[in-house]
N, C-alpha and C positions, 0 to 999 in steps of 0.2 A: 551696505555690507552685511547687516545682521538679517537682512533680509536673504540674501546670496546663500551667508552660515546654515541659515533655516534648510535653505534649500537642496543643501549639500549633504545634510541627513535626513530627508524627506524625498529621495528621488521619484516618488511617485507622483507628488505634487505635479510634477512638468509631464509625466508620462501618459496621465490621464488626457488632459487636453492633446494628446499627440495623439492618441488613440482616438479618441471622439473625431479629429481634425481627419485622419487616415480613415476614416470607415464611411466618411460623410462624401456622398457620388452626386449626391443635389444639384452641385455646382455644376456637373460636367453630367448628362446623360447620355451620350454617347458611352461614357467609360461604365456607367452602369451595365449595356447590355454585352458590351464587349468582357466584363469581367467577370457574367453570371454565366458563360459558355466557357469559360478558362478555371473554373474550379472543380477540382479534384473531387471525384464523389466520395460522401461520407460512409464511412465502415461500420456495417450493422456490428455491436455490441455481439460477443460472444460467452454467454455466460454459463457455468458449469457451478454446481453443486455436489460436493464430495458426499452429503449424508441430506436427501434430499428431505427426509420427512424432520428430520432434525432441524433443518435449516428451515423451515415455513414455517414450525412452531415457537424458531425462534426470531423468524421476521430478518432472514439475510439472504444473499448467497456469499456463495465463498468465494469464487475469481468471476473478474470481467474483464474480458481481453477486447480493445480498438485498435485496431491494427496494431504496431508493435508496442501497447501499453499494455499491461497484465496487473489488476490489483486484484491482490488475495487480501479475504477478511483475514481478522484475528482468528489464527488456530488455537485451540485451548484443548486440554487432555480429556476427552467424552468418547463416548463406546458410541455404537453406529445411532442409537437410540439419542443421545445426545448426556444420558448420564454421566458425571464427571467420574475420572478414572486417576489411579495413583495420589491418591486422597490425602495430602500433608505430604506428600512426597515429590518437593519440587525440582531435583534432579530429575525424575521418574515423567515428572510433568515436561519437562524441556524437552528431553528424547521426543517424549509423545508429539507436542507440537511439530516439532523439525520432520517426524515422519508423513503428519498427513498435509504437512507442508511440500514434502517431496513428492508426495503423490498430486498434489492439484499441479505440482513444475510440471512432472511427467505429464499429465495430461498434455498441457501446453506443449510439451516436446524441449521443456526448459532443464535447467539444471541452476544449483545456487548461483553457479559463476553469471549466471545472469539475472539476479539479482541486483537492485541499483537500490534500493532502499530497505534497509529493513528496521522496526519500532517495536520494542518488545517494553508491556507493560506487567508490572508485577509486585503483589504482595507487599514482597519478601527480596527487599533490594540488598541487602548484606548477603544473605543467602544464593540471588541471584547473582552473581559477584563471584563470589566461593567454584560458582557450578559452570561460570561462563567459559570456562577453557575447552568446554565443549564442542562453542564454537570451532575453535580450530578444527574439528574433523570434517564438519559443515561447507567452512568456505575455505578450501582450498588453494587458491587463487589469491585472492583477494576478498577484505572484506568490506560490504555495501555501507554507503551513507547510512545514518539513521538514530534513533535516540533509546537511551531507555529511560522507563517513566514510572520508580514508585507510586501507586495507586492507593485510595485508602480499602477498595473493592473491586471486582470482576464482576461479571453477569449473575454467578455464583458465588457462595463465600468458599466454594472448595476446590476451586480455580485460584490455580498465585502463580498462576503466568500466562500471558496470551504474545502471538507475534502474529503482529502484519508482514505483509510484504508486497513492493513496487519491484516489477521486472520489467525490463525489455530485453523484445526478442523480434528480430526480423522473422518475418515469415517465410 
């Protein structure tokens, strides 16, 4: 029984050996060559950089689209240079993010409504709080799964917000 208990907040325990067990063709190689002609080919990564010289000196890109996956880095408020912009001003900061968040969607041909995650890390979480009714201009619709996460720092100390973002988007 307490083993059972264990087991019933540990679903992974049973998961793994099912996986190990489903992946293993040893047994049967007929189904190995019959199952390596029935898979689906894999989707070259599509990756785009919104400030390209910005991004390599700071070791990212901003979205990577596999077929309908799309993750976008953390946007944070930097001029095309990557210097931070609206300096202690983290209403000013939020706009900024949501914009060049909008622009890596458009790239995609996306829009927030398709958004399925979003993680916004920050500073200044009382603050952040204060300014999130923001959001509602943002998502429309609905709004995406996701967390926010007082930090004790950013990349920069004059950054006090960054947001990721997961979309899908049929092609």
């Amino acid at each position: 029984m307490r083993f059972l208990a264990y087991l019933s907040r540990n679903p992974l325990i049973l998961t793994v050996p099912l996986l190990v067990a489903s992946c293993n063709n040893a047994e049967h190689p007929e189904e190995s060559t019959e199952a390596k002609t029935q898979l689906t080919p894999v989707e070259e990564p599509e990756w785009f950089d919104l400030r390209p010289e910005a991004e390599k000196a700071y070791g990212y890109t901003h979205a990577v689209r596999i077929g309908t996956a799309i993750t976008i880095s953390g946007a944070v408020s930097m001029d095309d240079t990557g210097a931070p912009t609206a300096v202690g001003d983290l209403a000013q900061q939020l706009k900024n993010c949501y914009s060049d968040l909008d622009k890596v969607l458009k790239h995609y041909c996306c829009t927030f409504d398709d958004v399925v995650a979003e993680n916004v890390f920050t500073t200044h979480m009382a603050e952040f709080i204060k300014q999130s009714g923001y959001r509602n201009t943002i998502y429309t619709e609905r709004f995406p799964a996701g967390s926010w996460i007082e930090v004790k720092g950013l990349a920069l100390p004059e950054f006090l917000i960054e947001i990721e973002l997961e979309v899908h988007k049929a092609r």
